[in-house]
N, C-alpha and C positions, 0 to 999 in steps of 0.2 A: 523310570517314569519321571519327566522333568516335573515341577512346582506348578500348578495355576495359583494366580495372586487374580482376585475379583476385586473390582472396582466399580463405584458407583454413583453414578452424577446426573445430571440434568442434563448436560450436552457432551459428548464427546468429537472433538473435533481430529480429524486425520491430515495431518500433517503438517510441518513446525515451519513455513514459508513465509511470505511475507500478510501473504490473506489469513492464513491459518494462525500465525501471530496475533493479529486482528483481531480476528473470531473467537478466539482463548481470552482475550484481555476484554473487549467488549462484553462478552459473554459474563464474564469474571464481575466487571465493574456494574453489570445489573443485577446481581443478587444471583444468578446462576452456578450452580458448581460444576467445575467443567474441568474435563482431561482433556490433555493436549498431548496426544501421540507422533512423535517425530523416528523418521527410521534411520536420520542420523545422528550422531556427537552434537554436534551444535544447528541454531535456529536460522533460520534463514534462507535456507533452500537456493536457489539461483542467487541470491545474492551475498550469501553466507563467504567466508573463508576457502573452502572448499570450492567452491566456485568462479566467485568473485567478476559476476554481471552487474552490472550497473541497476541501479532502482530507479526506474526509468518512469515516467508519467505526461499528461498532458502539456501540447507545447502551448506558444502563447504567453503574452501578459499578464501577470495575476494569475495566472491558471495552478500554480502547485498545488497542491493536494495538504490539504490542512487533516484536521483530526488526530486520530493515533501516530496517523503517519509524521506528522508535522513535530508532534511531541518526541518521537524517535528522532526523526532529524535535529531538531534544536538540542537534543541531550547532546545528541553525536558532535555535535561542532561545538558545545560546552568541552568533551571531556576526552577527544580525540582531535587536536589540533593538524596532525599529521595525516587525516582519513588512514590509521593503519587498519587493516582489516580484521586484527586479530582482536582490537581494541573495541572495533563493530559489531564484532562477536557479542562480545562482554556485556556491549550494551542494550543488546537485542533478547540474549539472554537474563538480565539485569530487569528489564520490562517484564517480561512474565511471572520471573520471581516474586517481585513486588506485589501480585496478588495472589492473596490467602485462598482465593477461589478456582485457583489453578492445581492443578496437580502436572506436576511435567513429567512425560515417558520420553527420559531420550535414549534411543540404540533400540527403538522399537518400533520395526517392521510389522506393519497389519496383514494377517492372513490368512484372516477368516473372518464371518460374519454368520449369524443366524437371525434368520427371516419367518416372519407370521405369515402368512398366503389366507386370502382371502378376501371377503365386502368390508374395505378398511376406509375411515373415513377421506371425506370429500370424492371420493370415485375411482380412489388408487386403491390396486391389489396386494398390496404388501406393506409389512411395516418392519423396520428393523430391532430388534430387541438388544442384541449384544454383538462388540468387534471382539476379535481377537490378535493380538499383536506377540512377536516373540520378541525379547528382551536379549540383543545377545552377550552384554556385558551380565547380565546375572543367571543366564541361562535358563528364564522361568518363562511360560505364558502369564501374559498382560489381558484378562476379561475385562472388557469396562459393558456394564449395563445403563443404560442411559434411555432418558425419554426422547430424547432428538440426538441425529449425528450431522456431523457436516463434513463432507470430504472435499479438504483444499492440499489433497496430497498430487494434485498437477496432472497425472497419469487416470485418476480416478478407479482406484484402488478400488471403491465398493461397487463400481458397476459392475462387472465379473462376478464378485461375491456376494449382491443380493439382487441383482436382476433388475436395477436399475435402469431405463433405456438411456443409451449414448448412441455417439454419429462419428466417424469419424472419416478421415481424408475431406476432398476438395469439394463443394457442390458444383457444380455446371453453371449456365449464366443464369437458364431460365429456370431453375428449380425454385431461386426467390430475386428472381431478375436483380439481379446485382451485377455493376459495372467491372465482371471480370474478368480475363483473359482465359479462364476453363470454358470449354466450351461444354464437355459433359463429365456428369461427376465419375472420379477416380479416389483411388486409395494411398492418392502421394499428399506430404506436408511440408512442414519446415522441418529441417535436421536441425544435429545438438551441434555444441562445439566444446571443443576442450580450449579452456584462454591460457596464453600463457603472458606473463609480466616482464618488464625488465627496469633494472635499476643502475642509473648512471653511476662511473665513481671517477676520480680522482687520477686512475690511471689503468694501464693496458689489462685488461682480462680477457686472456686467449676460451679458447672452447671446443672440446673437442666432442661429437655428436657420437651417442651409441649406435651400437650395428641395428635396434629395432629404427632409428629415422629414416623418414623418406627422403630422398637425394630430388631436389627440385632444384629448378633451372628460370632461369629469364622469363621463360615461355611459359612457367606455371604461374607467374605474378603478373600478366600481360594486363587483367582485370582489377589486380590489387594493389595498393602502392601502399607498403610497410611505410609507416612513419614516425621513429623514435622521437622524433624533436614535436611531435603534436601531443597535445593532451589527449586527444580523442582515436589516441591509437591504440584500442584494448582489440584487436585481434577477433573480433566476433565473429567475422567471415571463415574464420575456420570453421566450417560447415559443413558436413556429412550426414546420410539419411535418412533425407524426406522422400528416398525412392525405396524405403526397404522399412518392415514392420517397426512401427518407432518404439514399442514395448518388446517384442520377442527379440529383436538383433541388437539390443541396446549395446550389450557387449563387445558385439564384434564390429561395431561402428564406433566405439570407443578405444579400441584397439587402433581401425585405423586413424582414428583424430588425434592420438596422442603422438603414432607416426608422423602425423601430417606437421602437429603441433612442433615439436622437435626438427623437422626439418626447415618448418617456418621459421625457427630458431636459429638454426647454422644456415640457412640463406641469408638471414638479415645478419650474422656476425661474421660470416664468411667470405661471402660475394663477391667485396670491395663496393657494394655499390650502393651502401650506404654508409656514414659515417658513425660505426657502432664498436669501435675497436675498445672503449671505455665501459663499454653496458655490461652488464653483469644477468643470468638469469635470477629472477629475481622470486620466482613462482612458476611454476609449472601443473594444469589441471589434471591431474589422474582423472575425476569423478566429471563427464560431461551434462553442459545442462540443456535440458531440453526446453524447446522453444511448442511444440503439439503433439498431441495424441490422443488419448481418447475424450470428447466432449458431452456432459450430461443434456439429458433433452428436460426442460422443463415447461412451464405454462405459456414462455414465450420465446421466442427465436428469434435473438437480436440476429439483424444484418445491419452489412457496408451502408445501405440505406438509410438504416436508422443513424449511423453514425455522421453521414455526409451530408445527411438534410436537418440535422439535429436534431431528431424528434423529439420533442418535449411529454413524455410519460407519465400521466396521473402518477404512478409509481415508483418515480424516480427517486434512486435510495442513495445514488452514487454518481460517478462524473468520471470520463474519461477524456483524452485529446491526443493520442500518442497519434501519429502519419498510418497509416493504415499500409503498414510495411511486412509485406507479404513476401517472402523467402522463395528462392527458385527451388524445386526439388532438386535439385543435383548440389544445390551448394557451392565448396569450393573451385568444382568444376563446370559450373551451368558457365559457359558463353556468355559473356555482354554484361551489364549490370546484374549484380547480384540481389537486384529486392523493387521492389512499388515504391513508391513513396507521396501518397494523396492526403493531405493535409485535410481533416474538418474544419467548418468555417469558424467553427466559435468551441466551447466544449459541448461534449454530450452527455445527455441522459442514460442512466445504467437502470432499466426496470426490475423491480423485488420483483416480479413472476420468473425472471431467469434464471432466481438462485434458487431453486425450490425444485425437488421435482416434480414429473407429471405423473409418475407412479407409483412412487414410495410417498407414503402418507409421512414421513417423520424425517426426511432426509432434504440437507438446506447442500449448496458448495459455493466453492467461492474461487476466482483465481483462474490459472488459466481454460480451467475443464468447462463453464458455465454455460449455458443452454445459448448458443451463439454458432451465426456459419463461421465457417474457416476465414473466409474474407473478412469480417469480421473480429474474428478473434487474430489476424496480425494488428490488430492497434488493441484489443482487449486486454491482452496478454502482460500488457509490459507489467512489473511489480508494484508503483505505486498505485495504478488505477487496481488491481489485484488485491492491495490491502483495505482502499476504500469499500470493493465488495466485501473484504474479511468482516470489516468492522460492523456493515449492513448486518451480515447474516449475524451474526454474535449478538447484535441489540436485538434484531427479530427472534431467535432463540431465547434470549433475557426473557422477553415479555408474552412466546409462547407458553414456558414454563410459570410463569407470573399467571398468566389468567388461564392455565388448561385449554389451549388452544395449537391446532396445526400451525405448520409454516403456510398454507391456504388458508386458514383461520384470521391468522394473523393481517393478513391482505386481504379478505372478506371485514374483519371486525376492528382491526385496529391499524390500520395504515399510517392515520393521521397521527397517530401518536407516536411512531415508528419514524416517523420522519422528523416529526419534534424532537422527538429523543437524540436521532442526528443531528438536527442541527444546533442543540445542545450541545453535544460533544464536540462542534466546531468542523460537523462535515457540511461541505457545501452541496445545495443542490440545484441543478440549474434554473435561474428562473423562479423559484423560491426562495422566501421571507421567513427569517426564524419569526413565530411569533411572540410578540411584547404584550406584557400586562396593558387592559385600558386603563387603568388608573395612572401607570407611567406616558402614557399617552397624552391623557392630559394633565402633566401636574409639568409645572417648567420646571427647565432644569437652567438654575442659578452660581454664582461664581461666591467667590468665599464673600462677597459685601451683598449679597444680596439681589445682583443685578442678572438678571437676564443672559444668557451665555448666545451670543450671536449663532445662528446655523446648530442651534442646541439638537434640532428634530436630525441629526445626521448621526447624534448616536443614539435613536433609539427605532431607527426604521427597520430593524434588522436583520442588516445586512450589515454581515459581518466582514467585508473585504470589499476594493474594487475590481468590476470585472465588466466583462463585453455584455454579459444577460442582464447588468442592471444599468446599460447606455453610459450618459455621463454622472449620474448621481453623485457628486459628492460624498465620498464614504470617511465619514470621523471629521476627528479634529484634534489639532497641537495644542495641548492643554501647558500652561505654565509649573513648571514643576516645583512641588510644596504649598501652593496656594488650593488645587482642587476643585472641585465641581460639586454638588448637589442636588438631588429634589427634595425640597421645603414638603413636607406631605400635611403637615397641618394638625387637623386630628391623626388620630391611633388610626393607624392602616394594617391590614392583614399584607404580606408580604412573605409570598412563597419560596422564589429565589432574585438572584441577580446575578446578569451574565455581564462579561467582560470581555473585550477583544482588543489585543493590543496588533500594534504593525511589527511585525514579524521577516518584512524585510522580503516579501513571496520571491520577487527575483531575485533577492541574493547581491542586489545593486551596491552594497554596502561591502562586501566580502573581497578579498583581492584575487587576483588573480584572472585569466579569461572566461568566457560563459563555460565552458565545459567544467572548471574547477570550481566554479560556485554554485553549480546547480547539482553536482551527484554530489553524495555522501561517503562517499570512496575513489580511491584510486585508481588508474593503470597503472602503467609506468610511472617510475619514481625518477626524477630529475633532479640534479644539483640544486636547481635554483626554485625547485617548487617549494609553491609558498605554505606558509604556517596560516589552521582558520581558527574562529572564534565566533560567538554569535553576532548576530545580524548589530548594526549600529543603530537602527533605529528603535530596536528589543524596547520594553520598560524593565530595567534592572531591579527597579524598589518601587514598590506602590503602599498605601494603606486606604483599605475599603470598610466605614464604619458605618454605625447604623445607631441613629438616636430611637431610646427605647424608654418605655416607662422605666428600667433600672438605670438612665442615662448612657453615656456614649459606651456602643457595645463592637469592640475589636473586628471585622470578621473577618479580615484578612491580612498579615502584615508583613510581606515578603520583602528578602534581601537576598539578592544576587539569584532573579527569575530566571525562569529559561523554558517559559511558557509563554505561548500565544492568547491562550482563552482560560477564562476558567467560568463555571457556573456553581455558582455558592448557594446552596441550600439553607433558607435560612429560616421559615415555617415559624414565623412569630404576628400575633396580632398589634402590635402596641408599638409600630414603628412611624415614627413623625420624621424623621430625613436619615435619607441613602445619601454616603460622602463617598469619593472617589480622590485619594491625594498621591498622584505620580509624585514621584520623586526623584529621580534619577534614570537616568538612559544608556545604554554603553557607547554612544558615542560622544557621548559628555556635553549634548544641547542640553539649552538652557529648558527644549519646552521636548510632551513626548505625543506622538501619536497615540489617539486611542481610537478605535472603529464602532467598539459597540461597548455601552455603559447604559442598562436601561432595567428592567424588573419585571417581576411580573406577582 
């Protein structure tokens, strides 16, 4: 009889991906104590080592994906100049460590659950009590009992195991009249792929392919053009699949992609008919990653619609814009182009009723499984909008557990403060204003002699970034570094926090290299001459934010060598007569630094 080891927390969340990361640290950073069950070695799921998919997110100007996600990415270009993957690892790993409110399961596969049945609240019939996962590096069962779960394990591991409703395969057109090319709904999706890498060197590396690869020809790449000399040749078209069960045949469709993969491999070094005699393989995917499969039903059912008209959602918790790029079922071998690709006009809205479900009273998800059509979820899917949902569901979890309240509770009773709490943490919402204290509202904000700071109202409209949903608005200002900014507040004020937003550099305009190298946070193929990163130029490297107090001038922040975008400082004092903000330094070594939001509440 193997060990059960019981565990118990406020949320448990299934699985260690890029939303599930999310979900564990938000979760974490609200007072939540939360298990994070991963059924692999390391985090990151699709975009992990193992893997190695790009973290892909809305296209557009200003559109990147700030929050968690953004503080992963600025670590990652701090402390991995080279995007090595293994270093990505570390770092993503490194993130969840850092909170005490984490408990990390990794090599733990969930597989099982036990379910309440019956009149549970808000009008769902079941509630989940406890997961079970097996550990297979210690060979023990893993109970976690928890008051909420969130399953961002991609596949959606607890619909099977507690009865969950999901949808899975293609809808038709007119089931939610969406612009697509099904005419009636079937059981085909997007296939996985297995990627493989390659790395230049210095001289000749022969290769000789095992008897498992497949032997392809001219005629199998008629659709594809391998391209070592692009940045943007990570091999994703290696494609298998969406015509056969995307959970039961994972195997034997990994079986063939590894074939396929391999053989893509001695076409492109063998051929002659590319110039790859120097390339080395560099990585090869055993473990493929899947792009669909099973989808939770929740209170609402995003579609292509919502994403192409942009719907703007009383509820909007999160923001996507990836092209709404839908995969042929056949994959490597569909005829003619291999994918959709229909741009949304601006970014869209992600509504909190999609991550909830409609019948389990206590069950949140996040990532690619969310209450959404297939059309749909090809632009849902990709990982950064993924983790923006993680972070959602993690804060909505925080403040269920906080006030004894459903994930319907929560969007019944506290929405607005749900979305605060976002855009606190520096996620944007579409169309939405973090809100500012009125006291900072009216009080000017003045320059170190006392004058008036020109366009002072731009950093405290809060809007933390520029972007399409707030027009032209002028967002911040290039403040002179070591001189500083203020609000004079006069008498003793009450002063709960103060938020900070610095430029962060969203496009990457600052970084070397072509767009495809400044915009992911890892690699394909490794070239001779790819560049070394670092953080954005525009970053503020050193700042100091004080606060004049009846004890006189009181520190509250005094950073050297940042590597953060945002912070919001807790600061819960009544007896404050002036908030100082003093950049000091920037890594591109101007004389003055951007700042977007410098305001209080």
């Amino acid at each position: 009889m193997l060990e059960t080891i019981t565990l118990c927390a406020d949320l448990c969340v299934v699985g260690g991906g890029m939303a599930g990361i999310c979900a564990a640290i938000a979760a974490a950073r609200g007072g939540a104590k939360t298990v994070l069950m991963q059924e692999r070695p390391v985090l990151g799921g699709n975009a992990s080592s193992e893997i190695r998919m790009w973290v892909c997110g809305a296209h557009g100007e200003n559109n990147r994906e700030t929050g968690i996600m953004e503080e992963i990415a600025l670590e990652n270009l701090r402390r991995n100049p080279t995007k090595n993957f293994h270093i990505w690892d570390t770092v993503l790993y490194d993130f969840v460590l850092r909170e005490k409110n984490i408990t990390l399961l990794l090599n733990c596969a969930c597989m099982d659950a036990e379910v309440e049945e019956g009149d549970c609240a808000d009008g769902r019939d079941r509630r989940i009590t406890t997961v079970t996962g097996y550990q297979m590096t210690t060979q023990r069962f893993m109970r976690v009992e928890a008051d909420f779960f969130a399953d961002c394990s991609g596949d959606s591991i607890l619909a099977p195991l507690t009865g969950a409703r999901f949808r899975e395969g293609r809808e038709g057109k007119h089931d939610f009249n969406e612009p697509t090319y099904v005419e009636s709904p079937d059981n085909l999706h997007m296939g996985m792929s297995c990627l493989i890498q390659g790395r230049e060197t210095d001289r000749s590396v022969a290769f000789t392919p095992p008897p498992f690869s497949l032997k392809l020809t001219e005629k199998d790449f008629r659709h594809r053009s391998p391209r070592m000399d692009s940045s943007y040749e990570n091999f994703w078209y290696l494609e298998l699949g969406g015509n056969r069960d995307a959970i039961g045949d994972t195997e034997e469709v990994a079986r063939e992609l590894r074939a396929l993969a391999m053989g893509t491999w001695d076409y492109v070094k063998n051929s002659g008919n590319y110039e790859a005699d120097n390339w080395e393989l560099e990585f090869f995917g055993f473990l493929p990653g899947k792009r669909e499969s099973r989808r939770m039903v929740g209170e609402y059912t995003v579609t292509a619609n919502d994403l192409l008209e942009c719907t703007l959602f009383p509820d909007a918790v999160a923001f996507g814009g990836w092209p709404i790029d839908d995969h042929y079922p056949d994959g490597f071998y569909h005829e003619g182009r291999p994918n959709t690709n229909i741009l949304p006009p601006r970014p869209y809205a992600v509504p909190y009723r999609a991550l909830y479900s409609a019948n389990v009273e206590n069950l949140f998800f996040a990532g690619r499984n969310i209450s959404m059509t297939h059309f749909a979820m090809s632009s849902m899917r990709v990982m950064a909008t993924c983790a923006l949902m993680g972070q959602a569901v993690g804060t909505a979890a925080a403040l269920a557990s906080q006030y004894g309240l459903t994930p319907h509770g929560v969007y019944t009773h506290r929405l607005s403060e749900l979305q605060t709490a976002l855009m606190d943490a520096d996620c944007f919402l579409p169309a939405m204003v973090r809100p500012v204290g009125d006291v900072c509202r009216r009080t000017v904000l003045v320059d170190k002699n006392g004058v008036p700071v020109p366009d002072g109202d731009t950093l405290r409209n809060g809007q933390d970034r520029p972007n399409i949903h707030y027009g032209t608005t002028i967002c911040g200002l290039s403040l002179p570094n070591g001189e500083g900014v203020e609000y004079r507040l006069g008498a003793p004020t009450a002063v709960e926090s103060v938020h900070l937003t610095f430029d962060s550099d969203l496009d990457r305009a600052t970084l070397p290299g072509d767009k495809c190298e400044r915009e992911h946070a890892t690699r394909a193929n490794i070239r001779l001459d790819s560049p070394q990163f670092y953080l954005p130029l525009t970053l503020c490297k050193a700042f100091r934010l004080e606060a004049d107090t009846s004890n006189g001038v009181e520190v509250l922040l005094d950073v050297d060598h940042n590597a953060s975008r945002a912070y919001h400082v807790e600061v819960g004092r009544d007896d404050v007569t002036a908030i100082r903000l003093i950049p000091l330094e920037n890594y591109g070594g101007a004389g003055e630094t951007r700042v977007f939001s410098f305001d209080f509440r």
